[in-house]
Each structure stands twice: as structure tokens, then as C-alpha cells.
Backbone as CSV, one residue per row, in Angstrom:
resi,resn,N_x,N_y,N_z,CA_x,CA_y,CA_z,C_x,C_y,C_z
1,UNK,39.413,30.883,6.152,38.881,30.372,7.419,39.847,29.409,8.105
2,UNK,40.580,29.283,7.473,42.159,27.943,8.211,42.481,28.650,9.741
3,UNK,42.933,29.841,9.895,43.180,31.060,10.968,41.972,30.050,11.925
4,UNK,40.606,30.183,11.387,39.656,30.037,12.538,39.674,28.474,13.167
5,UNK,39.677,27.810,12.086,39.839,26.298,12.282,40.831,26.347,13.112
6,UNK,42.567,26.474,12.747,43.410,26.269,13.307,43.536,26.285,14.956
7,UNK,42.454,28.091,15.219,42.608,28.658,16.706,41.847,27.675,17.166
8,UNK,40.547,27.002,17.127,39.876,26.346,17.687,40.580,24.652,18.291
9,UNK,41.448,24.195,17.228,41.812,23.171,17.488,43.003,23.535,18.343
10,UNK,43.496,24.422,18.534,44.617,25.535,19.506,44.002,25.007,20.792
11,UNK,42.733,26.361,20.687,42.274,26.218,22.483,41.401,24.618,22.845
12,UNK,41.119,24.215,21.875,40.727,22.318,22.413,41.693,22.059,23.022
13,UNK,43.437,21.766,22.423,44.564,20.920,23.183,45.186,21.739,24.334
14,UNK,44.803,23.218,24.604,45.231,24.154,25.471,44.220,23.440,26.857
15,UNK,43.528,23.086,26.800,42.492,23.156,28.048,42.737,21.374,27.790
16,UNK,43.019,20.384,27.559,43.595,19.062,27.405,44.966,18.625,28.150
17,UNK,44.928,17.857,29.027,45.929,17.417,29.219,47.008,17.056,28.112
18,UNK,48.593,17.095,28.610,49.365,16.724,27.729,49.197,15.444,26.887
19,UNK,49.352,14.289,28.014,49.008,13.008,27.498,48.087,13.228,26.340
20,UNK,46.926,13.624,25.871,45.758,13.549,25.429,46.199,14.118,23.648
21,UNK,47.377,14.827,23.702,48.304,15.358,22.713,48.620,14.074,22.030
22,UNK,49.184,13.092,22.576,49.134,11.484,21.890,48.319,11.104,20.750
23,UNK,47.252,10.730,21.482,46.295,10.078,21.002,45.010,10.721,20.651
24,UNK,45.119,11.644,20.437,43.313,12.816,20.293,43.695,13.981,19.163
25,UNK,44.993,14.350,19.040,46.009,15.262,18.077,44.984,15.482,16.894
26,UNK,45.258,14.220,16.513,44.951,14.211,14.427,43.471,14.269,14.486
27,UNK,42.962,14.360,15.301,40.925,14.715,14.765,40.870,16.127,14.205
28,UNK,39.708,16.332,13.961,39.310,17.410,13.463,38.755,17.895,14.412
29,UNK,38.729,18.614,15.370,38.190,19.379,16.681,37.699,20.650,16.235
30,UNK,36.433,20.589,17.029,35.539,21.841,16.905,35.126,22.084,18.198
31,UNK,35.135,23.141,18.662,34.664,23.361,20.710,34.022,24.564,20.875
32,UNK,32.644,23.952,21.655,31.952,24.806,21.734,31.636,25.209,23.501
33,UNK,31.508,26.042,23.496,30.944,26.585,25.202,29.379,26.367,24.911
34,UNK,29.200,25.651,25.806,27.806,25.343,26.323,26.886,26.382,27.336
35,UNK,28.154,26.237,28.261,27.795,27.441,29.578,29.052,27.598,29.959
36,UNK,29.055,28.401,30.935,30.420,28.423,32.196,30.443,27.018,32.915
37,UNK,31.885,26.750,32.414,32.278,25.919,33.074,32.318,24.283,31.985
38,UNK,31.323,24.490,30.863,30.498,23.441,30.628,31.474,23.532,29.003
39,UNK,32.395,22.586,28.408,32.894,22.574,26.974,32.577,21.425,26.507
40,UNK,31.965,21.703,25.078,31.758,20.292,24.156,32.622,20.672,23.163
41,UNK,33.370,19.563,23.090,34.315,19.276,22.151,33.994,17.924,20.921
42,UNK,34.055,18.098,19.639,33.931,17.046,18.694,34.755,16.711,17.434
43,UNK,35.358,15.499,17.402,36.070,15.770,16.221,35.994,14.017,15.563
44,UNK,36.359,14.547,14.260,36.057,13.017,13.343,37.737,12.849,12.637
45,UNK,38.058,11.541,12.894,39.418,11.141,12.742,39.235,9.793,11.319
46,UNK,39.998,10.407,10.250,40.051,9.916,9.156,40.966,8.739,9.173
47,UNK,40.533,7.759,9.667,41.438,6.109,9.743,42.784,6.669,10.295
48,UNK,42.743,7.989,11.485,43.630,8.406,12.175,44.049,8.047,13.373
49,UNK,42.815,7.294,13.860,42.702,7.093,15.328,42.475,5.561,15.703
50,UNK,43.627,5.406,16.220,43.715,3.973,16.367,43.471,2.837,15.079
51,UNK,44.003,3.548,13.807,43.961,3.174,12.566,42.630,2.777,11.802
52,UNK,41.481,3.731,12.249,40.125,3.310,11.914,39.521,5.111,12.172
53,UNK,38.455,5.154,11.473,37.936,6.289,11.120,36.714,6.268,12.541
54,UNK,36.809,7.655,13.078,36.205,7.233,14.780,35.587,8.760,14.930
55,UNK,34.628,9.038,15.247,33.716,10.552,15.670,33.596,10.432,17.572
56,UNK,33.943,11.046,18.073,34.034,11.414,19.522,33.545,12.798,19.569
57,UNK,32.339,12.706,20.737,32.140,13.901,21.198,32.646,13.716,22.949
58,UNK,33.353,14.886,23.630,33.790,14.999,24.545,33.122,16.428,24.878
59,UNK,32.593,16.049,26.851,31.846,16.929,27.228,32.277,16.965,28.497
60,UNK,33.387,18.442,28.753,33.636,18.703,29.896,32.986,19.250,30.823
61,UNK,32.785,18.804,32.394,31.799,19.804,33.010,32.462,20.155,34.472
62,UNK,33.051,21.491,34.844,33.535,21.819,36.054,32.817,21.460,37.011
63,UNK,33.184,21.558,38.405,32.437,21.850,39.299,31.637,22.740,39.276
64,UNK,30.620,22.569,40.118,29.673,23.208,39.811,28.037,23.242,39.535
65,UNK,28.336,22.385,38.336,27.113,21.969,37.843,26.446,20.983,38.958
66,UNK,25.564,20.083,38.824,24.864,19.422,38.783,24.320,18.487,38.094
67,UNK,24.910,16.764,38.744,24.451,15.569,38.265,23.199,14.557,38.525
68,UNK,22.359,14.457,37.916,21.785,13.239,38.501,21.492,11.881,37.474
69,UNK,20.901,10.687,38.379,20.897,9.911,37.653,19.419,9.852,37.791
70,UNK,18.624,10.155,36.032,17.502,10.167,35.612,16.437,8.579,35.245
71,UNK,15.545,7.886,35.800,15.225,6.734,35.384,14.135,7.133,33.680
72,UNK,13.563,6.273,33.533,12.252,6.163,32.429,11.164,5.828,33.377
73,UNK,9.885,7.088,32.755,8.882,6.494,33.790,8.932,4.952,33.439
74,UNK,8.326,4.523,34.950,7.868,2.846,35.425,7.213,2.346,34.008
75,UNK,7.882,1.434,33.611,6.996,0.134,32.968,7.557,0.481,31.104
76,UNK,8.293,1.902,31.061,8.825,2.536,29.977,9.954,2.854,29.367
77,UNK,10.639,3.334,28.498,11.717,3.249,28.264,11.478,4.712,27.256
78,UNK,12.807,5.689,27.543,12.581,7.388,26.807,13.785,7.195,25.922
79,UNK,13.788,8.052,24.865,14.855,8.576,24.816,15.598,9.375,25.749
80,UNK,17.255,9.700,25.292,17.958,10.590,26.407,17.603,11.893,25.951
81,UNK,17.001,12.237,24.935,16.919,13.460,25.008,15.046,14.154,25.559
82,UNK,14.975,12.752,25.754,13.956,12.929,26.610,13.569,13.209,27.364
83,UNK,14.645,12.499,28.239,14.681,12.656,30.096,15.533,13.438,29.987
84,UNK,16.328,14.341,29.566,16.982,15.641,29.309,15.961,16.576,29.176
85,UNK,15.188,16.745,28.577,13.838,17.650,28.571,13.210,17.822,29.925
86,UNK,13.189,16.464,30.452,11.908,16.689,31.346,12.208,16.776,32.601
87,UNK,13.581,16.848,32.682,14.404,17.158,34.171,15.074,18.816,33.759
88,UNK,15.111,19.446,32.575,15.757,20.546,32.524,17.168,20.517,32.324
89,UNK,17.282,19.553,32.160,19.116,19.525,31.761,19.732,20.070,30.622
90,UNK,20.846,21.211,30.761,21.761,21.366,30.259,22.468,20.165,28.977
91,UNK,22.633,18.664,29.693,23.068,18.306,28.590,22.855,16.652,29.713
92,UNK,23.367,15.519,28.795,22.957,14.234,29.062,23.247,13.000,28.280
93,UNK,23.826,11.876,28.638,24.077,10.738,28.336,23.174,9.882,28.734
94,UNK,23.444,8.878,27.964,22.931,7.649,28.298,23.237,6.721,29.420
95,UNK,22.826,5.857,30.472,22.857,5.730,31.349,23.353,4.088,31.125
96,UNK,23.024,3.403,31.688,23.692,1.929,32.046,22.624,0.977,31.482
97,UNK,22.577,-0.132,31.818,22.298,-1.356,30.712,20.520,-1.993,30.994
98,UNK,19.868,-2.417,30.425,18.387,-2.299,30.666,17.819,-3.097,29.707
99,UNK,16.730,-3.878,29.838,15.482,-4.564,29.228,15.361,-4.416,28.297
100,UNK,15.315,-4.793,26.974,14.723,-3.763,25.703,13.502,-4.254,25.198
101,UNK,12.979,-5.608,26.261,11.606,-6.032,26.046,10.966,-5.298,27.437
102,UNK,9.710,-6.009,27.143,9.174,-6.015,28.481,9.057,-6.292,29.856
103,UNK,9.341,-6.567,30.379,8.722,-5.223,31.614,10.160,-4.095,31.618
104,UNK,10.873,-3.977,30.517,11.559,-2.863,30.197,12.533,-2.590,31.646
105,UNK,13.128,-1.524,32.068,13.316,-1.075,33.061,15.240,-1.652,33.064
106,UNK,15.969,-0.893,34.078,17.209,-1.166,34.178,17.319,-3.061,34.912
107,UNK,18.145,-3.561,34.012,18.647,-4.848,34.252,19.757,-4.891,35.830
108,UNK,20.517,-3.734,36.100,21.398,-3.033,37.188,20.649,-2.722,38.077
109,UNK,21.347,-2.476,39.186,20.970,-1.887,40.477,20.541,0.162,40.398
110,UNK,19.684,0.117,40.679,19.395,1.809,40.358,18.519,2.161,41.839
111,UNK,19.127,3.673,41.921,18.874,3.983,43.241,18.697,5.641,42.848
112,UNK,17.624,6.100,42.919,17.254,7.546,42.646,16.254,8.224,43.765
113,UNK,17.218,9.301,43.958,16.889,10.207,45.304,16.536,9.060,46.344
114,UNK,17.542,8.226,46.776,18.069,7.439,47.721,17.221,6.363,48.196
115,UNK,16.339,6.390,46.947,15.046,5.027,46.806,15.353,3.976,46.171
116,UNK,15.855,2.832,46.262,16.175,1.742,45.527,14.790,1.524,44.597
117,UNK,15.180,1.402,43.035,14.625,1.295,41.819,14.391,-0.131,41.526
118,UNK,16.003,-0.686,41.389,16.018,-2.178,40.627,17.114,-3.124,41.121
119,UNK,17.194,-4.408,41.317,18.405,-4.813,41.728,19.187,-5.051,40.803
120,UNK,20.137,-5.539,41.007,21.017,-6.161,39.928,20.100,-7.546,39.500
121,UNK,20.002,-7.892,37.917,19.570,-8.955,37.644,20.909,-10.028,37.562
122,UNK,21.197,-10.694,38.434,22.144,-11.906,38.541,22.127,-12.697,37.105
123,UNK,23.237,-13.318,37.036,23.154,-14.510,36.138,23.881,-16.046,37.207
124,UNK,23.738,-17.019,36.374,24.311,-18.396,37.200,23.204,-19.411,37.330
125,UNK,23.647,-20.487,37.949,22.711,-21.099,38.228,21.662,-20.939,39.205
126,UNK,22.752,-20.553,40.309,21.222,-19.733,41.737,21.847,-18.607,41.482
127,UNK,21.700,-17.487,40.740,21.686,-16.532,40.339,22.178,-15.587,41.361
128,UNK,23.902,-15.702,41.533,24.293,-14.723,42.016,25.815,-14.299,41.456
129,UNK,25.677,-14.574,40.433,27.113,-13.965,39.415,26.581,-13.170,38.586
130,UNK,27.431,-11.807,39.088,27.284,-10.727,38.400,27.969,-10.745,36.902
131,UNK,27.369,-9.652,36.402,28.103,-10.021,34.793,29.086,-8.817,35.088
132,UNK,29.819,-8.638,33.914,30.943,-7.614,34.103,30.361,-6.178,33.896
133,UNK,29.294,-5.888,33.362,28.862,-5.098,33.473,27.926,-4.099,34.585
134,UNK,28.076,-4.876,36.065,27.652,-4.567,37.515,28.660,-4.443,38.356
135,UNK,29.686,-4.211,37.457,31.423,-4.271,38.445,31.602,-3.389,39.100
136,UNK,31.267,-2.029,38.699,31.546,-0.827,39.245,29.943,-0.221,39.095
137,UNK,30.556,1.148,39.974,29.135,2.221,39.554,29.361,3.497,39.445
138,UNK,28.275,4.455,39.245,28.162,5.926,39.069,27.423,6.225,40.119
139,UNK,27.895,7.141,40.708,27.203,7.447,42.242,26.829,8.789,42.416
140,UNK,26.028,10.088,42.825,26.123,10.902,43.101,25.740,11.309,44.380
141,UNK,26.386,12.524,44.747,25.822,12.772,46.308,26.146,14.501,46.255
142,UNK,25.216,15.165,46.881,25.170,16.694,46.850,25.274,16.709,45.008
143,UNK,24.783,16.309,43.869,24.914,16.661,42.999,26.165,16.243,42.146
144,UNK,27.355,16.142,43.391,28.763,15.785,42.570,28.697,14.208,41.964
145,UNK,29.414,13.909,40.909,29.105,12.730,40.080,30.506,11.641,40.165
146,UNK,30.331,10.940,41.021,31.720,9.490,41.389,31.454,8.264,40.078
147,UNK,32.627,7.541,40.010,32.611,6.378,39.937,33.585,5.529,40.957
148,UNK,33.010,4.307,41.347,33.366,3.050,42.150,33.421,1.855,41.841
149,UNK,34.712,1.425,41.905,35.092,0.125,41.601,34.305,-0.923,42.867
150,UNK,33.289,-1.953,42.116,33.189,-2.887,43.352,34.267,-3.394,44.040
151,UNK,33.707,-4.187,45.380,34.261,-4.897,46.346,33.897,-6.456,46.560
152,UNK,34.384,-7.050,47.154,33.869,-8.658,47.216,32.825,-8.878,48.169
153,UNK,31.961,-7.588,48.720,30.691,-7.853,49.164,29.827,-8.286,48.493
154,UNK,28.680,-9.224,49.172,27.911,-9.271,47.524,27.098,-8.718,47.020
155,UNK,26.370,-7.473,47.659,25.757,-6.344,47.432,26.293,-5.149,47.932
156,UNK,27.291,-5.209,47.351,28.487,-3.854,47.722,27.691,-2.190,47.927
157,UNK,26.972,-2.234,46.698,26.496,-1.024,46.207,25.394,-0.383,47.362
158,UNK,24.835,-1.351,47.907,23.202,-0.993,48.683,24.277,-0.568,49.925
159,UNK,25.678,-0.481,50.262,26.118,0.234,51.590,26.731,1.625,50.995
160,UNK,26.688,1.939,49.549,27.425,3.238,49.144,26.248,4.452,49.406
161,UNK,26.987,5.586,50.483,26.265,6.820,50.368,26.201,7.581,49.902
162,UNK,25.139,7.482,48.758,24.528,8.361,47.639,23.442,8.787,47.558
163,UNK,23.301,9.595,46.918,21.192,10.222,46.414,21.436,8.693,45.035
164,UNK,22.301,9.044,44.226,21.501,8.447,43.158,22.766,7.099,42.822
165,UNK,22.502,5.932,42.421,23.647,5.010,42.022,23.010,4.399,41.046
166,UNK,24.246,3.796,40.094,23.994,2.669,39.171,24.995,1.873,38.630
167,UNK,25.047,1.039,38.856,25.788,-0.012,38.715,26.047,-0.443,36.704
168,UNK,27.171,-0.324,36.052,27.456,-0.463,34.919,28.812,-1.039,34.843
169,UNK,29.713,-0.896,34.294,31.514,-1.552,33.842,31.320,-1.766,32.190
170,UNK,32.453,-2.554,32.093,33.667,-2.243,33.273,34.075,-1.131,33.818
171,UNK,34.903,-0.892,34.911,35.747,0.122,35.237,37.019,0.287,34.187
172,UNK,37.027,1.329,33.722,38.107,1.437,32.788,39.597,2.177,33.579
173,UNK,39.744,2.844,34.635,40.748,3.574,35.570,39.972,3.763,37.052
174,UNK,40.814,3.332,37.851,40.865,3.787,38.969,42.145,4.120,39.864
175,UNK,42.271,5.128,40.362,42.873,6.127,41.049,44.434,6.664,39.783
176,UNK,43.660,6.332,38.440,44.799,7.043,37.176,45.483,5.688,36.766
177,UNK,45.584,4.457,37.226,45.596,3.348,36.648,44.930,2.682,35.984
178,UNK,45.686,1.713,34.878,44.395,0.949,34.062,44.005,0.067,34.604
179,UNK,42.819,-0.550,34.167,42.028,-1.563,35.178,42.134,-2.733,33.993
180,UNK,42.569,-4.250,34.469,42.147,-5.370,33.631,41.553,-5.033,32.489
181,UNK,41.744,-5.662,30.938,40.423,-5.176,30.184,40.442,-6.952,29.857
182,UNK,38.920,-7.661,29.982,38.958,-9.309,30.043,39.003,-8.933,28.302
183,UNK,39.633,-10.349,28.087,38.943,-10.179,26.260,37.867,-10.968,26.398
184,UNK,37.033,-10.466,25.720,35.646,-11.087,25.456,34.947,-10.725,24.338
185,UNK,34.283,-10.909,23.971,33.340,-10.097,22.615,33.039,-9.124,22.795
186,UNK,32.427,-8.820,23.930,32.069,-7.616,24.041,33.008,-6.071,24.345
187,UNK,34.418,-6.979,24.750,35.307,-5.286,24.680,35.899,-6.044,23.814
188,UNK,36.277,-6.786,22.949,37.135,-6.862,21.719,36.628,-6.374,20.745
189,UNK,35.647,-6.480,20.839,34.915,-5.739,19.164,34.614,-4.065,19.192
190,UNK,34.614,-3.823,17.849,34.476,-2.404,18.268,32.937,-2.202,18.057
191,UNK,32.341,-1.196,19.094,31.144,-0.976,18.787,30.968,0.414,19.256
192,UNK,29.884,1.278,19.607,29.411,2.611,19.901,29.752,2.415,21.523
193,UNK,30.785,4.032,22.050,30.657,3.655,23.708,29.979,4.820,23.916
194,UNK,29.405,4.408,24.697,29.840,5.697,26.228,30.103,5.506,27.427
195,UNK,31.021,6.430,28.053,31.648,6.368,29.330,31.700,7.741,29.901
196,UNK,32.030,7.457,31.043,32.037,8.786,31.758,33.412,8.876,33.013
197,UNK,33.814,9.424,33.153,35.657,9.712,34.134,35.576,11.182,34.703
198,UNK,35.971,10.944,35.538,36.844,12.101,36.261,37.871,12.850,36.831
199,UNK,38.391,14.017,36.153,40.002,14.373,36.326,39.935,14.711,38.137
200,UNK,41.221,14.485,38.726,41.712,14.939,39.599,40.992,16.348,40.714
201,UNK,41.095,17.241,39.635,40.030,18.540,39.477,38.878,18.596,40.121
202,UNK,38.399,17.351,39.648,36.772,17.325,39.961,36.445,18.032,38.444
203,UNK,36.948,18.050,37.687,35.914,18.038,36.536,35.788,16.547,35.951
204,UNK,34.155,16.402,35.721,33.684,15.071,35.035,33.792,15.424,33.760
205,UNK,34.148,14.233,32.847,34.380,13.914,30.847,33.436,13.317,30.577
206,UNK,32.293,13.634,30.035,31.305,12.616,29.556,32.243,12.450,28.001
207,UNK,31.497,11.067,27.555,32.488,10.617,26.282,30.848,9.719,25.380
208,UNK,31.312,10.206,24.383,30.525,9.409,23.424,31.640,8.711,22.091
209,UNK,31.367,7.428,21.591,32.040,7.581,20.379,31.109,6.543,19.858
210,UNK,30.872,7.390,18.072,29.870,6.774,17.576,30.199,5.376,17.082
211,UNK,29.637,4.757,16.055,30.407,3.063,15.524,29.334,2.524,14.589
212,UNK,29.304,1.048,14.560,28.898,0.739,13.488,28.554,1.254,11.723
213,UNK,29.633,2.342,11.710,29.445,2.813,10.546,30.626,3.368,9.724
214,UNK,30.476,2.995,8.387,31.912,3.347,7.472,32.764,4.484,7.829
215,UNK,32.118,5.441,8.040,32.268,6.716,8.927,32.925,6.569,10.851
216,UNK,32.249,5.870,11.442,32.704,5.957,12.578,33.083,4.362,12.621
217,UNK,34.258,3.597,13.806,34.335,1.822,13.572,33.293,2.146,14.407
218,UNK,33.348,3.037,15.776,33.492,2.508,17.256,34.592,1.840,17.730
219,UNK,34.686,2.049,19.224,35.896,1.699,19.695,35.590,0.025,20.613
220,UNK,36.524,-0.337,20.568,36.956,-1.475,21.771,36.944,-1.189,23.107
221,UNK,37.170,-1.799,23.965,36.889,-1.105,25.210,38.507,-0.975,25.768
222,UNK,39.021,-1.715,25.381,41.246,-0.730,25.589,41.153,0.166,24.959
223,UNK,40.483,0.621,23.729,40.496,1.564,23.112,39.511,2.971,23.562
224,UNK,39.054,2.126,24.261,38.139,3.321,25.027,38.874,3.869,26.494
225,UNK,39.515,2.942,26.803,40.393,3.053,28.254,41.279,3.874,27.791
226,UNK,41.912,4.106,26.327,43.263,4.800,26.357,42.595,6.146,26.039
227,UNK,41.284,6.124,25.388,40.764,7.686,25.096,40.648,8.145,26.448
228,UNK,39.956,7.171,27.300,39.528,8.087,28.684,40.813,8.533,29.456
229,UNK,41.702,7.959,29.248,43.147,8.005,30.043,43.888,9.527,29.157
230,UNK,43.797,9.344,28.352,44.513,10.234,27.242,43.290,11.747,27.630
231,UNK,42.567,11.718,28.078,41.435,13.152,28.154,41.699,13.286,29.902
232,UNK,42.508,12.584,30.377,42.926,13.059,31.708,42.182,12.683,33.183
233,UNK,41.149,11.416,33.187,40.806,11.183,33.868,41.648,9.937,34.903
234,UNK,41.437,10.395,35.789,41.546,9.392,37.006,40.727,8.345,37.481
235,UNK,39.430,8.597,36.966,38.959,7.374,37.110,37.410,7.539,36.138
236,UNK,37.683,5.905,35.154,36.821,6.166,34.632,35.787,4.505,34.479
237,UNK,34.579,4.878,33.207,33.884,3.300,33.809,33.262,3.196,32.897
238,UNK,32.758,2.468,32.034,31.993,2.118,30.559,30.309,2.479,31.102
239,UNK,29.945,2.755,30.229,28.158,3.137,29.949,27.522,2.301,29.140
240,UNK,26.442,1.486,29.067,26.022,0.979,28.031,26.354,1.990,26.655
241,UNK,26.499,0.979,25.876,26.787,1.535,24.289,25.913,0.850,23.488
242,UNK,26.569,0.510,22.122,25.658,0.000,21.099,24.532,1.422,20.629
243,UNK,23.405,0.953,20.078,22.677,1.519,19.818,21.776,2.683,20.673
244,UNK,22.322,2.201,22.169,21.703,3.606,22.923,22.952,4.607,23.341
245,UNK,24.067,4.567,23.022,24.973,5.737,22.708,24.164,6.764,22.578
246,UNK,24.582,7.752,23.085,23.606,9.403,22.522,23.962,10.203,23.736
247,UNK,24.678,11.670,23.268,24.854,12.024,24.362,23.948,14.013,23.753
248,UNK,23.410,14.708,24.131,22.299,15.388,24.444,22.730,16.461,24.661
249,UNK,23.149,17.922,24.227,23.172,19.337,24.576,22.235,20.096,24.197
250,UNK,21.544,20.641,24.925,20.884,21.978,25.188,19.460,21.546,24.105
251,UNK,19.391,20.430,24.680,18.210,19.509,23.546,18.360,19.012,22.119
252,UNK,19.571,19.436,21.959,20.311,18.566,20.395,21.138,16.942,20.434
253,UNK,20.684,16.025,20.404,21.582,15.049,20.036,23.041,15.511,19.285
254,UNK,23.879,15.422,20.064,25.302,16.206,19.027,25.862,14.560,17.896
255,UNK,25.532,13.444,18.799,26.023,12.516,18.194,25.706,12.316,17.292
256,UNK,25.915,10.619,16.486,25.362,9.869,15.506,24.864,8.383,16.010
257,UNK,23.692,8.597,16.729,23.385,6.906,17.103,22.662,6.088,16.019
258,UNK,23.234,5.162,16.101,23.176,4.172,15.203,22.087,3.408,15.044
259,UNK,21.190,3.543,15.803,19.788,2.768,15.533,19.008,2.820,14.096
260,UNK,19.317,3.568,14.016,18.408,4.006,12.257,19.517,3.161,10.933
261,UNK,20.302,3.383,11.441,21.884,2.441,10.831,22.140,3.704,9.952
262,UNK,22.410,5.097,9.995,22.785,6.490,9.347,23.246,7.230,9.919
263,UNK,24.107,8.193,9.603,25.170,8.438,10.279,24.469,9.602,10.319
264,UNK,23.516,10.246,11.047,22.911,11.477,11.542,22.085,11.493,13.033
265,UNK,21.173,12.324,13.142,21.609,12.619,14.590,19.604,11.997,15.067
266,UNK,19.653,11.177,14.117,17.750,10.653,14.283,17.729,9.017,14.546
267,UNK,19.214,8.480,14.888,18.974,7.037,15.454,18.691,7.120,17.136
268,UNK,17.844,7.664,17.597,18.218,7.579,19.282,17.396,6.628,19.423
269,UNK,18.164,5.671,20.248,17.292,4.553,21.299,16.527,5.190,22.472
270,UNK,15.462,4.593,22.618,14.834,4.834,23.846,15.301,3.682,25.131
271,UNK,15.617,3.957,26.295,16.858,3.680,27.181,16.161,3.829,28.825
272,UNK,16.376,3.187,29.425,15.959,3.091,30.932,16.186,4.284,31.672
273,UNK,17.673,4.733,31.789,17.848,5.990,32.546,18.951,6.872,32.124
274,UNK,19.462,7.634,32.495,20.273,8.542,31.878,21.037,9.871,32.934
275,UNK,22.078,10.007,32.567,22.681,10.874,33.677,22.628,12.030,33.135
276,UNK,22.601,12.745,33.371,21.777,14.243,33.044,22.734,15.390,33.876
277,UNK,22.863,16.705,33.509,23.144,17.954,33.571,22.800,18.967,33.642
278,UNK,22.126,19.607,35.088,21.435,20.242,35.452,22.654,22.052,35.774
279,UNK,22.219,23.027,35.152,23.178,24.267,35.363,22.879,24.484,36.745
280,UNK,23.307,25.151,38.169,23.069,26.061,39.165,21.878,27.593,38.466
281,UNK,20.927,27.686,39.432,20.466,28.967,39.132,21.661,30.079,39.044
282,UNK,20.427,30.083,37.860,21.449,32.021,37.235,22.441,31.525,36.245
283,UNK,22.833,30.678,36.382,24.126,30.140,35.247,23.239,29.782,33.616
């Protein structure tokens, strides 16, 4: 079976940018077709990758498809493979940063089918410093899926024309450059990401990488900037991580979220909203 292994990890780096030959090489890659247009790619790197043992699932999606950004009914919080169910999606990540008490709901600015949801919850003393995690956003419009680096407006986001937005960061690339990474605890340490980028193309990379476990570190967030850079995007932007990591095909969790603290596919957090993957009829 080496022949079969071998071809597979063949056509993974064939459809990969060069760069991505760097730093993505030594995993163990397995790639699967989802649909037309639609490749999941996964591989587990033995203290290969960035000198620590790291599981990445990578989920390419052409034009074509169809994005939106999915909330949790009002007052609730789903899993992603939840709101993947109940919108019909093809496949689905986890969405941006949120409550995990009560009154639950996204902590960010959220805007679905062009209805403002939630504002940004400020921090400061008169509460108008954003945290780094409201820096940028995920935007969609006709279905196609952006990210945007804020501006020094102070509600930048409520003038962007979209159906659906949400405000998350950092920005990890914009226009194929790296963006600042602050040190802080929260991108110095390694923990579970997800992010999401987009090549040149117009094809979007959803990215998962699992963590907290002997098996996976999780990455840092430079370390997440050089994966997203290295898989060929032009511009990319952090997702809440940690324990609601989980990214969702064809109703399978492919990942390992860490909530259960086991490296199988039954830790999913239940999570505010989620960006989701809807096929075109007939596809």
C-alpha cells in the first residue's frame, strides 16, 4: 500500500502552492474530495512541524460554493456540527469568539442576512477599546467569503457591505503580507486554532489545528501565520480556538477537539456561530 500512500501525498503537494513544500512536506497527508471543487486534506506531523507533534486539517473550497455566517438560536449556544445540519452544509467551522455563560451569544459584532445580531462587547474604562480579537472580520456578500483588516473608524464594520459579518483577529495576512503578531499569551502559547484565508484565486482555506494534547501541541499564532502563508493565502485572520476548534464535513467532525481532553472526534464545544458550506444545486 506505500504506491497508494505515496500517490496521495503526490496529488496533496501537486494542488499546493510551492511555498507550502517548506513547511507542510513532512506530515502524513491523506486527501479526500468532498465534492467538486471542495478538498479536505489531513495530516499528523511527528515533532516534525515546527519541532512539536501538530494534526491539521485543511479544507479547500473553489469558487463556487457557498458561504455563510451561521448564528446559535437566541439565548443558546450549538455545536458546529450542529448548525452544519440545520443549514444543510456541506462542511463548517467554527466561528468567532462568544459568552460561554449566560446570556451566551457572540461577544463580537455579528450581522446575518444584513440584520445586525450583536455589537462588539468593548473593554476599558468607558468601554471603547477593542480587544485584539475585533481587529479584523469575515464578511460575505453574494455567498463569496472576505476577510478585512479594520480601520481607525470606531465602528468600522457597521459601514462594510455584506449579507453576513463578524468581527474576530487577529489578522494574520493581508494583501500576501504578514501582519504584526503582538506577543501576548494568547498568540505565544500554543493552543487549538482555527482560521480561515484566501488564495488570490478566490479559493477560501478553512484551517483547523488540533492542541492541547501529547499528540497534537497546537500552534502559536506566528505559527499559525506561517501555516496560512505556506497553504497560499493572501489574506488570512484567526477564528476563535481553544476548545471550540472543530471543523465539520458532510456531518463528521474530521478533527480532534479538545473539550473532552481525548484525542477523538467527541470533544465538540457548543459555540455561538459558525461559518458554514453550502454546495450550489445539483453539485
Amino acid at each position: 500500500m506505500n504506491w497508494l500512500k505515496n500517490s496521495v501525498i503526490i496529488a496533496l503537494f501537486l494542488c499546493l502552492p510551492l511555498q507550502a513544500q517548506d513547511v507542510l512536506s513532512s506530515g502524513n497527508w491523506t486527501r479526500e474530495q468532498v465534492a467538486d471543487g471542495i478538498v479536505l486534506s489531513r495530516a499528523a506531523f511527528e515533532g516534525n512541524l515546527f519541532g512539536s507533534n501538530q494534526y491539521l486539517c485543511v479544507l479547500e473550497v473553489a469558487p463556487g460554493a457557498r458561504f455563510d455566517i451561521v448564528p446559535a438560536e437566541e439565548g443558546t449556544l450549538e455545536t458546529t456540527t450542529a448548525l452544519a445540519a440545520r443549514t444543510g452544509a456541506v462542511a463548517a467551522v467554527n466561528g468567532s469568539f462568544f459568552n460561554m455563560r449566560k446570556p451566551y451569544g457572540s461577544v463580537n459584532y455579528l450581522r446575518v442576512d444584513g440584520a445586525e445580531v450583536s455589537p462588539n462587547v468593548l473593554r476599558g474604562v468607558r468601554n471603547t477599546r477593542r480587544t485584539l480579537q475585533q481587529t479584523g472580520a469575515v464578511a460575505t456578500w453574494e455567498g463569496s467569503l472576505y476577510m478585512l483588516k479594520g480601520d481607525v473608524l470606531a465602528r468600522w464594520e457597521r459601514d462594510i457591505e455584506a449579507e453576513d459579518i463578524v468581527t474576530t483577529g487577529p489578522m494574520l495576512l493581508v494583501g500576501g503580507e504578514c501582519e504584526p503578531v503582538k506577543k501576548d499569551g494568547f498568540n505565544t502559547a500554543r493552543h487549538p486554532r482555527t482560521a480561515v484565508g484566501r488564495r488570490t484565486d478566490g479559493t477560501v482555506v478553512l484551517v483547523v489545528a488540533d492542541g492541547r494534547n501529547e499528540l497534537a501541541a497546537g500552534l502559536t499564532m506566528a505559527e499559525l501565520q506561517q501555516v496560512m502563508a505556506a497553504l497560499g493565502c493572501r489574506d488570512a485572520i484567526n477564528l476563535d480556538g481553544g476548545g471550540s476548534t472543530a471543523m465539520v464535513v458532510r456531518g463528521q467532525v474530521v478533527n480532534h477537539p479538545c473539550d473532552n481532553k481525548k484525542f477523538d472526534a467527541a470533544g465538540e464545544r457548543r459555540v455561538a456561530n459558525a461559518i458554514v458550506v453550502t454546495l450550489a444545486p445539483g453539485k
